[in-house]
Z-matrix of the N, CA and C atoms (Angstrom, degrees):
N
C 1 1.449
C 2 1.533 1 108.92
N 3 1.457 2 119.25 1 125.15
C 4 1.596 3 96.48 2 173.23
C 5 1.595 4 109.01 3 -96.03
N 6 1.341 5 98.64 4 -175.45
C 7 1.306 6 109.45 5 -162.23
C 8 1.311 7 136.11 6 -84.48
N 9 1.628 8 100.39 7 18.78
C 10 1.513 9 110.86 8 -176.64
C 11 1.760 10 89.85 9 -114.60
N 12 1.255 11 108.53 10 10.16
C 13 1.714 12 102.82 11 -172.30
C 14 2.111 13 83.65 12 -121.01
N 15 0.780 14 124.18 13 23.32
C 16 1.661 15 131.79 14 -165.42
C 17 1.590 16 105.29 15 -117.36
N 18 1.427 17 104.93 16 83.53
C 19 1.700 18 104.61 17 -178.56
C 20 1.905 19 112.40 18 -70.64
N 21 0.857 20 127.71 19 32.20
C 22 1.621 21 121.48 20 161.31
C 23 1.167 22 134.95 21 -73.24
N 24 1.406 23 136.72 22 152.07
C 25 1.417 24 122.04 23 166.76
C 26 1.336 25 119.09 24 -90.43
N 27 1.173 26 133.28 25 44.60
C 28 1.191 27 156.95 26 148.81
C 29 1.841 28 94.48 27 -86.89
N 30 1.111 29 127.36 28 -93.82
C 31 1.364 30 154.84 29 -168.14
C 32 1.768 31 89.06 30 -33.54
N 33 1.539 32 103.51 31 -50.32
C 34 1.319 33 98.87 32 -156.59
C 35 2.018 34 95.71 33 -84.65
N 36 1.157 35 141.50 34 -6.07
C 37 1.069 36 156.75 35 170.49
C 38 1.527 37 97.49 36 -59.95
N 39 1.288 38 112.84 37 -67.09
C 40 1.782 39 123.71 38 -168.17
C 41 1.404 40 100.46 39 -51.17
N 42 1.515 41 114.86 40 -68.36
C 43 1.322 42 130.42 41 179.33
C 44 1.277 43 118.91 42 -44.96
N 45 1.145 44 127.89 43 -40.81
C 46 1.657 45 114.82 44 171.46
C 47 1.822 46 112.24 45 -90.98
N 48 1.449 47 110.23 46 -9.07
C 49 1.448 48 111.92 47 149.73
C 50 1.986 49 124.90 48 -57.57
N 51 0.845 50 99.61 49 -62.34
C 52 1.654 51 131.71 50 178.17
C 53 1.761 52 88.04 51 -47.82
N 54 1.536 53 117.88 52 -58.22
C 55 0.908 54 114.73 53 -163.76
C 56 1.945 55 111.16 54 -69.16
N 57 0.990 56 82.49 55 -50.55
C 58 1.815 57 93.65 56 -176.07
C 59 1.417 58 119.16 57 -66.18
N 60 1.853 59 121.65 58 -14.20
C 61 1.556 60 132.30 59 117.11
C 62 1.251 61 121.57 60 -7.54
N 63 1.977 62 90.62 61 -92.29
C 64 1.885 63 93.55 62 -159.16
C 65 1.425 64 97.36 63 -87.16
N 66 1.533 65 152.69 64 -24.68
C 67 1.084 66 142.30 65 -162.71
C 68 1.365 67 129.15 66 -65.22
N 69 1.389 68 88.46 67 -51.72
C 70 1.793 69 115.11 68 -174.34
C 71 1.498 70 122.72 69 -29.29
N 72 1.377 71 137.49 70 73.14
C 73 1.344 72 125.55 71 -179.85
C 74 1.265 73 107.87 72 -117.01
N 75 1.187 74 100.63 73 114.74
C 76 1.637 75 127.53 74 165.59
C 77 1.414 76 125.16 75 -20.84
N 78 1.557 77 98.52 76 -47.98
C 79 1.621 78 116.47 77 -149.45
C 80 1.690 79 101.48 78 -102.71
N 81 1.729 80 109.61 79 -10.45
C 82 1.198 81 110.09 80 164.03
C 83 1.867 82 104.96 81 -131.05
N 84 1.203 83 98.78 82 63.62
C 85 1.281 84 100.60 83 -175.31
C 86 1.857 85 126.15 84 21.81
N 87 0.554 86 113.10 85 27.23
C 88 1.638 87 120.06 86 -175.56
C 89 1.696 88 99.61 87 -85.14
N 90 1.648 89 107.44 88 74.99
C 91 1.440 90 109.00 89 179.96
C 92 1.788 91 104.29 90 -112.05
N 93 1.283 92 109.68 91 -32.88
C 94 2.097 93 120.32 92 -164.03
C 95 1.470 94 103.33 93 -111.64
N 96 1.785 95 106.22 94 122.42
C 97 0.933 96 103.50 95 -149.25
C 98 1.600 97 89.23 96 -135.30
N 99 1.842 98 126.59 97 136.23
C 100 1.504 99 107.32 98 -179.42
C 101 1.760 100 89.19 99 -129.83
N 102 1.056 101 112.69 100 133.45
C 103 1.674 102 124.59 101 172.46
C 104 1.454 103 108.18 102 -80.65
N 105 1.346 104 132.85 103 121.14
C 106 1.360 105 119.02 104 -177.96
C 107 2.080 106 85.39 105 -133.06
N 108 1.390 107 99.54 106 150.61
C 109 1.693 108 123.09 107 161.05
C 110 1.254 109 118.88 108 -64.37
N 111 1.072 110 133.46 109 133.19
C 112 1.581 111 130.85 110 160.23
C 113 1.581 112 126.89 111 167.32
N 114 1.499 113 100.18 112 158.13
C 115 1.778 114 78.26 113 -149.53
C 116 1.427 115 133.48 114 58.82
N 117 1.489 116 104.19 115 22.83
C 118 1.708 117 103.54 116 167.10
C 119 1.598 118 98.12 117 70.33
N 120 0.911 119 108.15 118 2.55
C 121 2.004 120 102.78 119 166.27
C 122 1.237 121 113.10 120 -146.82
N 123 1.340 122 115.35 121 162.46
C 124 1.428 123 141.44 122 -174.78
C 125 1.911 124 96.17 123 -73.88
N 126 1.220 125 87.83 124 166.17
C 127 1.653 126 123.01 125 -175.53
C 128 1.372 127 128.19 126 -168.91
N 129 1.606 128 100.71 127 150.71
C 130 1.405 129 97.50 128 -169.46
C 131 1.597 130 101.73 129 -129.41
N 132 1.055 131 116.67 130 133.07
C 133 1.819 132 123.18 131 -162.84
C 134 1.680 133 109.08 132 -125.17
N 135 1.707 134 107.95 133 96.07
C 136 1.625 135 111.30 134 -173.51
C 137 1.790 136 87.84 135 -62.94
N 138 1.513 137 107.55 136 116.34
C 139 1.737 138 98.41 137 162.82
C 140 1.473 139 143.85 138 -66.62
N 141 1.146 140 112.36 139 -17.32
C 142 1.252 141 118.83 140 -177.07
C 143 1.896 142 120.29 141 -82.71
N 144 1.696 143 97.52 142 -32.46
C 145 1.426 144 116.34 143 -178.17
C 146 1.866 145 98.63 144 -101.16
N 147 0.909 146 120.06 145 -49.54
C 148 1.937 147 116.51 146 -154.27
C 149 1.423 148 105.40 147 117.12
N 150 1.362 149 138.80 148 -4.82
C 151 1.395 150 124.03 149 -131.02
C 152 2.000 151 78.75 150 -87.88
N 153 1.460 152 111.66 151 160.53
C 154 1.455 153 114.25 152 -170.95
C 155 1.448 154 102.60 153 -126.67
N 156 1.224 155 139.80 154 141.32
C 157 1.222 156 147.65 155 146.44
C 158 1.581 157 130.11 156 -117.59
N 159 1.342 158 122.15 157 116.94
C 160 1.877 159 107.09 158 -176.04
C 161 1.146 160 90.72 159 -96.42
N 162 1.725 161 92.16 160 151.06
C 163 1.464 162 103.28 161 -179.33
C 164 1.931 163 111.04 162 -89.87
N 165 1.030 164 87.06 163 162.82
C 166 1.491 165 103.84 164 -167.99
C 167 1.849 166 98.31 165 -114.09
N 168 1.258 167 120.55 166 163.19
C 169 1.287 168 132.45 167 156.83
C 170 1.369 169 108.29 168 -90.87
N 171 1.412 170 136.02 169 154.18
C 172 1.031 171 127.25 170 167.78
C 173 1.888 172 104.43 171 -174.11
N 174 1.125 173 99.94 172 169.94
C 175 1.874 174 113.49 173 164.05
C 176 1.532 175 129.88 174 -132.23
N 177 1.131 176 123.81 175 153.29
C 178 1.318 177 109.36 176 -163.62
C 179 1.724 178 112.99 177 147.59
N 180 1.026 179 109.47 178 156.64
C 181 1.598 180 118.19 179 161.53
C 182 1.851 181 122.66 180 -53.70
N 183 1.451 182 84.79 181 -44.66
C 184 1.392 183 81.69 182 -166.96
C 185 1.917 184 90.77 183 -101.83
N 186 1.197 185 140.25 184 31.12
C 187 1.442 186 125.12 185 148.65
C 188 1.511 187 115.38 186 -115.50
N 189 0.979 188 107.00 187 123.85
C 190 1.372 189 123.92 188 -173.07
C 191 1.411 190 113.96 189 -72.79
N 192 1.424 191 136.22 190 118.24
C 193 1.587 192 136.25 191 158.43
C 194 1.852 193 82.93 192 85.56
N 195 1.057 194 133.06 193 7.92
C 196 1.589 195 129.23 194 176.29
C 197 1.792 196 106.62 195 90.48
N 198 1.135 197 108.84 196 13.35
C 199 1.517 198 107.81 197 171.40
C 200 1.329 199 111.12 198 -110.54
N 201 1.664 200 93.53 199 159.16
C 202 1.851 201 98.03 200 172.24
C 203 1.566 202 99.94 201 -145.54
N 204 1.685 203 117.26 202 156.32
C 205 1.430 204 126.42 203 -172.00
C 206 1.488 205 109.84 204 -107.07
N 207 0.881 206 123.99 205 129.57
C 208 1.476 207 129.09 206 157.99
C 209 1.817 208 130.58 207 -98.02
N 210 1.155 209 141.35 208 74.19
C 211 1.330 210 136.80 209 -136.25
C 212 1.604 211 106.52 210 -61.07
N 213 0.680 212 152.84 211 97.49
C 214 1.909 213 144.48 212 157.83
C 215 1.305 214 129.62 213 -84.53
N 216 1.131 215 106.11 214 12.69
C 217 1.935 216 117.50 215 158.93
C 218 1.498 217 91.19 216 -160.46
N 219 1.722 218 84.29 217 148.31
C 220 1.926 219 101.63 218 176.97
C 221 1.653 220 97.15 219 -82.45
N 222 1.269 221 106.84 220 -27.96
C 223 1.831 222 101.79 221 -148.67
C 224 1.372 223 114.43 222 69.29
N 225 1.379 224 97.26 223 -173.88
C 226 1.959 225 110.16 224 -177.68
C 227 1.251 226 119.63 225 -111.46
N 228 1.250 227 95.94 226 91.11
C 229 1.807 228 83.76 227 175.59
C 230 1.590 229 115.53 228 -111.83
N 231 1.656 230 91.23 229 107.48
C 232 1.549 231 110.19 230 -176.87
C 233 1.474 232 123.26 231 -87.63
């Protein structure tokens, strides 16, 4: 099973680590970050805007803790 299909809070610990890594941009506020399960995969939920990212498995320099983000909603940032 990999580990974006791995509902624990262990799993989900890494993942909003990894996330708060590569996500974090200042300049578009992308600082609060909540990981929720569903659909048999992980997610990453900017709170303040909506903006959504599923997490991916991956390797590499640039994925952190073995994850990577793909954005599929901006959310609202008013």
């Amino acid at each position: 099973m990999l580990n974006t299909e791995t509902n624990t809070p262990a799993i989900e610990a890494r993942i909003l680590k990894a996330a708060k890594g590569k996500l974090v941009n200042p300049a578009r506020r992308y600082t609060e970050f909540r990981a929720f399960f569903e659909h048999g995969q992980w997610w990453i939920e900017h709170l303040p805007s909506g903006a959504q990212w599923p997490v991916c498995d991956a390797s590499g320099p640039s994925c952190p803790n073995g994850f990577d983000f793909e954005q599929v909603s901006q959310g609202n940032e008013d």
